[in-house]
C-alpha positions in Angstrom: -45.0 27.9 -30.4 -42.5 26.0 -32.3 -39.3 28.2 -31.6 -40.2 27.1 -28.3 -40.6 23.5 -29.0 -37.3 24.1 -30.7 -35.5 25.2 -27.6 -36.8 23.3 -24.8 -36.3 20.0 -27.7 -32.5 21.8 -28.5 -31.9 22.3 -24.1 -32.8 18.8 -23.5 -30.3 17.4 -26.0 -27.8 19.3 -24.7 -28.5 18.2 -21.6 -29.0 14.7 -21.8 -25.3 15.0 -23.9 -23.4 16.8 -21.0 -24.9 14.0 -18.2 -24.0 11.4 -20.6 -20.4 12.5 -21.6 -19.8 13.3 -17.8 -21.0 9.6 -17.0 -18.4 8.3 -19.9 -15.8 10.4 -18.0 -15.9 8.8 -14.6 -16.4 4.6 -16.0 -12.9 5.1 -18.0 -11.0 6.8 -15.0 -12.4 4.2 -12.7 -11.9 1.1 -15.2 -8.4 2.6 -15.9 -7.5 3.2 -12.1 -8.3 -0.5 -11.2 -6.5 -1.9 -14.2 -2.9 -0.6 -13.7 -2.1 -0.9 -10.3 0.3 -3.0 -9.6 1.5 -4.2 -5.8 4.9 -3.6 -4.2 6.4 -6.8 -4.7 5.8 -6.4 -8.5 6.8 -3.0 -8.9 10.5 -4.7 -7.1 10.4 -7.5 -9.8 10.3 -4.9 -12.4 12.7 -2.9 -11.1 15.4 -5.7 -10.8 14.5 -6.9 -14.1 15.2 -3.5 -15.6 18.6 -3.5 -13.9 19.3 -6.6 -14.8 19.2 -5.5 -18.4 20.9 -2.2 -18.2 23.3 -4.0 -16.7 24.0 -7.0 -19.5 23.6 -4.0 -22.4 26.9 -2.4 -20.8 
């Protein structure tokens, strides 16, 4: 009786762990996924920027 408390107590850990970790997965590639991107107009003043100083280093 308690070596199968054990188990069914160990499987439920394990369980509970691998729906929590996959949960933790998906929030940070959402939260990162909305944080960096960055419109077209941006991404052209960036780009200028950056030849702009490539340019004055020469």
């Amino acid at each position: 009786m308690k070596k199968k408390l054990l188990v069914l107590t160990m499987s439920t850990l394990f369980a509970t762990q691998i729906m929590n970790s996959n949960h933790a997965k998906a929030s940070v590639t959402e939260s990162v996924d909305k944080k960096f991107v960055v419109p077209e107009s941006e991404l052209i003043k960036i780009f200028q920027l950056t030849m702009n100083l490539r340019i004055r280093q020469k």
